[in-house]
C-alpha atoms as one frame of an Amber mdcrd trajectory, in Angstrom:
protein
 -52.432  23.996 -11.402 -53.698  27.237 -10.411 -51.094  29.977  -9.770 -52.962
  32.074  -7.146 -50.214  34.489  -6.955 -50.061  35.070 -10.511 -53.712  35.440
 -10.508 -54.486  38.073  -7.683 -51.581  40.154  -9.559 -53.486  39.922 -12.484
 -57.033  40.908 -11.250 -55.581  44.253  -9.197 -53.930  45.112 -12.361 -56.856
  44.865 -14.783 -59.502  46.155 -12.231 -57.281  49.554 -11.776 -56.969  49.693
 -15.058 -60.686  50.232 -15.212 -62.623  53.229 -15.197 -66.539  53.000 -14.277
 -66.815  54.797 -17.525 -65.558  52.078 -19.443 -68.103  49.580 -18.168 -70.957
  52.304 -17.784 -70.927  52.475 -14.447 -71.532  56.392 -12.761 -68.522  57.871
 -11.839 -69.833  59.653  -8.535 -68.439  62.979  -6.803 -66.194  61.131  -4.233
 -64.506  58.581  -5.663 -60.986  58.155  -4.952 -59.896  54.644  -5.991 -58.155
  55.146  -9.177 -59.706  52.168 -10.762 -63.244  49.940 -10.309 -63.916  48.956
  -6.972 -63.769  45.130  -6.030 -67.487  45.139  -5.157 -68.349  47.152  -8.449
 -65.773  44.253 -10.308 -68.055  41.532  -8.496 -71.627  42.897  -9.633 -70.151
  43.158 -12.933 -68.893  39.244 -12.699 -72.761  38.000 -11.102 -70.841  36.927
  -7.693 -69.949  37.984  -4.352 -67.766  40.917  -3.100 -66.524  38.573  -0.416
 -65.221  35.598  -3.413 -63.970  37.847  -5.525 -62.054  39.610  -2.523 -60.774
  36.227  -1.841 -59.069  35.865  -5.478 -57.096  38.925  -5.526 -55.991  38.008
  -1.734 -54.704  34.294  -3.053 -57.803  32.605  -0.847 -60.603  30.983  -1.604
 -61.534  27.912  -3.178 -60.139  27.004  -6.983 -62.819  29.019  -9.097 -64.878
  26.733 -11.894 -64.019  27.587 -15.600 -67.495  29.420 -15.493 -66.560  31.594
 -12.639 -63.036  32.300 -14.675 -65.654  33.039 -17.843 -67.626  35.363 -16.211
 -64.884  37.142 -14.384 -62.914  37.395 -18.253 -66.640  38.701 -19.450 -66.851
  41.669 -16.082 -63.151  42.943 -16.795 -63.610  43.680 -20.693 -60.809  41.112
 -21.150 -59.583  40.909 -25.111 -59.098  36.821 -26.225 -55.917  36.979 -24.884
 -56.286  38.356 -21.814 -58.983  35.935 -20.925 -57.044  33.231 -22.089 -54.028
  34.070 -19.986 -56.722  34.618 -17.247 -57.955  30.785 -17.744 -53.981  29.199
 -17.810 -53.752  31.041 -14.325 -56.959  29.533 -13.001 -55.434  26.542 -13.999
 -57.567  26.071 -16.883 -57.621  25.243 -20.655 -58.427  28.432 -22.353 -61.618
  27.655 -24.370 -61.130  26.938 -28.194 -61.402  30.334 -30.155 -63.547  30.239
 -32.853 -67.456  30.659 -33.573 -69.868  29.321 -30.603 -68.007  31.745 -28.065
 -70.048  33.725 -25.747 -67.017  35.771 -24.851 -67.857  39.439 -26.047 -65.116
  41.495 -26.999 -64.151  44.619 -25.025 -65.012  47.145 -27.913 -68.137  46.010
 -28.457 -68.709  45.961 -24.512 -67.786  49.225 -24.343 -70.259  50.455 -27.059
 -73.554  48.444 -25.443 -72.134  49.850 -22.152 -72.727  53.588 -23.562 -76.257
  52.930 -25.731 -78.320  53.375 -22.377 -81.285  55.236 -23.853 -81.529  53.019
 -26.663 -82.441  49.046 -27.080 -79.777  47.275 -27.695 -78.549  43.417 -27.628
 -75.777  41.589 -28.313 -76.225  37.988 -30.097 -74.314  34.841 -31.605 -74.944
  33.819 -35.284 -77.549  31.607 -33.694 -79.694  34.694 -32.417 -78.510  33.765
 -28.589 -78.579  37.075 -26.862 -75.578  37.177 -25.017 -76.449  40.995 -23.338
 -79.197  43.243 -23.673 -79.288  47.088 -22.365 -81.932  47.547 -19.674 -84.339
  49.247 -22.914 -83.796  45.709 -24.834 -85.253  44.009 -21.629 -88.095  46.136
 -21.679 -88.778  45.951 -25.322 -88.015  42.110 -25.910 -88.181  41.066 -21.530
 -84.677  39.128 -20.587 -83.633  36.958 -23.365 -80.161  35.842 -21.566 -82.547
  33.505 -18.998 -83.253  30.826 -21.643 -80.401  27.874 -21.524 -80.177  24.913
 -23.754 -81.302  25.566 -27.424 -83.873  27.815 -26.093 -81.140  30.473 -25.901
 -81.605  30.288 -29.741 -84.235  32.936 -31.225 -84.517  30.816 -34.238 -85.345
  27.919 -32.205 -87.735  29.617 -29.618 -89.548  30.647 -32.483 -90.776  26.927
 -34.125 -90.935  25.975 -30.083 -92.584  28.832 -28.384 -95.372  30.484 -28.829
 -94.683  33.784 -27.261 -91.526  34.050 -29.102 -93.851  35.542 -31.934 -96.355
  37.480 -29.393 -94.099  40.704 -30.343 -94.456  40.909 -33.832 -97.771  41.512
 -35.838 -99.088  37.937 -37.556 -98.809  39.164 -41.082 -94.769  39.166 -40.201
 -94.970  35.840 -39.405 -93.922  33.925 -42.270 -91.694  35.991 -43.014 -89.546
  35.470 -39.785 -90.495  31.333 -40.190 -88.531  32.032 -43.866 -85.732  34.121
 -42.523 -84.933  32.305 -39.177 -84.674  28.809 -41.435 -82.506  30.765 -44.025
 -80.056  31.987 -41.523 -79.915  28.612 -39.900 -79.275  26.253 -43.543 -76.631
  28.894 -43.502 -74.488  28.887 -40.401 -74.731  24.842 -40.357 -73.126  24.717
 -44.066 -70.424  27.242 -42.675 -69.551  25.588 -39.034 -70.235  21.805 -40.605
 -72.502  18.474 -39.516 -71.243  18.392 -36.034 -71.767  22.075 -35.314 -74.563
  22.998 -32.667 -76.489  24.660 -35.870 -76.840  21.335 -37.346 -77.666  20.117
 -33.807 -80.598  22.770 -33.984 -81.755  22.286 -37.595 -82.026  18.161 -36.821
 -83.801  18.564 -33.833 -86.872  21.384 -35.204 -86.860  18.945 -38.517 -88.162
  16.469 -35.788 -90.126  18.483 -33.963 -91.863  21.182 -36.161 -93.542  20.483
 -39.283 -93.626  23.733 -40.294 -89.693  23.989 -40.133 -89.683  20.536 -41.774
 -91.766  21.952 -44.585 -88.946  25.187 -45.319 -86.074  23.344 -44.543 -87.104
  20.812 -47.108 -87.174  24.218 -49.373 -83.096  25.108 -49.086 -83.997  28.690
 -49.019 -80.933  30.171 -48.699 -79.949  34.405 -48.189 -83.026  35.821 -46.398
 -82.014  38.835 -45.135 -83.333  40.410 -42.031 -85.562  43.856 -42.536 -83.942
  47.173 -41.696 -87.187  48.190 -40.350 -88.837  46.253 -37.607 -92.823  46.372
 -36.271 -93.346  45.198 -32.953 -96.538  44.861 -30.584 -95.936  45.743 -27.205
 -98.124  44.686 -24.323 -97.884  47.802 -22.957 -97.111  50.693 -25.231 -98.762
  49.175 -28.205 -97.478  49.334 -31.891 -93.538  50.025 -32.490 -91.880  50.399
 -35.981 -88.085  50.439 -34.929 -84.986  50.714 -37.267 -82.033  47.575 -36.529
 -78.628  48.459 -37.149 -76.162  46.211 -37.304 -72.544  46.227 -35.718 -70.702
  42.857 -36.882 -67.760  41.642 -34.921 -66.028  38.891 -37.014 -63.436  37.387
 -34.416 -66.235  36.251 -32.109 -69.289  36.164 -34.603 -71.469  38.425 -32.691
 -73.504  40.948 -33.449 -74.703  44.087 -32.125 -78.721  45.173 -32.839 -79.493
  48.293 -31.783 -83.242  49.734 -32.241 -84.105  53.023 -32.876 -86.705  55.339
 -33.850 -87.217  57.828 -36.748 -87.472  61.318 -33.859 -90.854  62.152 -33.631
 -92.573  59.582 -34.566 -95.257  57.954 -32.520 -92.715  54.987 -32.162 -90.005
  57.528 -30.580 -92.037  58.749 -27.696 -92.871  55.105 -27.000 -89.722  53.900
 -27.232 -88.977  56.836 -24.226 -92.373  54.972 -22.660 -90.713  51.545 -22.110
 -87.839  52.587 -18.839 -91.561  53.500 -17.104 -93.463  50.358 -17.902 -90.707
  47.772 -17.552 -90.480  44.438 -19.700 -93.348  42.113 -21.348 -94.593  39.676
 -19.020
């Protein structure tokens, strides 16, 4: 049973607790409120000012686990401050564990701050979970794909234009690396994991992922450095880092340039021209 009291309480609390700093919002010259502002809380939760009003005033109708998901996801809520958010909503919390697309607050916070930079956030299956508004323009909005498709692994036996960014010649490399990484999380998460969900269903449906997963390649590591081919600003050679958060399995990939390089000033190119079509 929802506890709408309980819930409204906890909602003022967290949003005042919030700076727009801490979710990369701009501060602004006139603010007063000492925390975010319910309509700034609402963008950040992909809903209305008017239903998200309508929680922290105990109205409304009884919001869907998604709605309590994506709320957890807008506030920078820790584990357990999401999962004391779902018990108010009246709501199992969700199981903790790998296959979460809850993204921790630190990790938030550090996306929220790389805004000249492309940057994404992904599960161990590649599903990009957030991207910073350079990662849409380099890779175009990976979070619209649902269903397997939300898998770059998958996309890329499936899809042709999954490989339209990188140069041919990088090709079978990715086809070996993407089946690696895939042999691997299914052994680690088990037969009745979504990995193993993937790996039967490209076994039936690509023959070229038939023909490596048949090899058991295992421990393909991804490149440090990157080439892509841009419709727009051309070639890119781009370094990934890597920022691993173990308690949710995600992992942060943020692309840079060497300064100076040719790749650098197009890299500065790609807030102008906007994402691949």
């Amino acid at each position: 049973m929802i506890d709408r009291a309980g819930l409204a309480e906890f909602l003022v609390r967290r949003r005042s607790a919030l700076q727009p700093e801490d979710v990369g919002l701009p501060r602004g010259r006139r603010r007063r409120t000492s925390g975010l502002r319910r309509e700034e809380v609402a963008a950040l939760c992909h809903m209305s000012t008017d239903y998200y009003a309508r929680l922290e005033r105990e109205r409304g109708p009884h919001p869907s686990e998604q709605m309590i998901a994506s709320i957890a996801q807008g506030l920078h809520l820790s584990r357990a401050e999401r999962d004391h958010l779902f018990t108010l909503a009246g709501h199992r919390p969700p199981v903790r564990g790998a296959g979460t697309d809850h993204i921790g607050p630190g990790m938030l916070r550090i996306l929220d701050r790389l805004t000249d930079t492309p940057a994404e956030i992904v599960t161990e299956l590649g599903e990009t979970l957030r991207q910073t508004p350079l990662g849409v323009a380099l890779f175009g909005d990976l979070c619209r794909f649902t269903g397997p498709s939300r898998s770059i692994g998958y996309r890329w036996f499936t899809d042709p234009a999954a490989r339209a960014l990188h140069p041919p010649e990088d090709h079978e490399f990715y086809s070996r690396m993407y089946v690696s990484g895939l042999r691997g999380v299914a052994a680690l998460r088990g037969p009745e994991s979504k990995a193993a969900r993937f790996a039967e269903l490209l076994v039936a449906g690509s023959a070229e992922f038939r023909a490596l997963w048949d090899e058991h390649e295992i421990g393909v590591r991804p490149r440090e450095t990157k080439r892509y081919i841009h419709p727009e600003v051309g070639d890119l050679e781009l370094h990934c880092q890597i920022l691993l958060d173990p308690d949710e399995s995600h992992t942060l990939l943020v692309y840079t340039a060497a300064p100076g390089s040719e790749s650098y000033d197009k890299v500065q190119l790609l807030s102008v021209v906007g994402a691949p079509g």
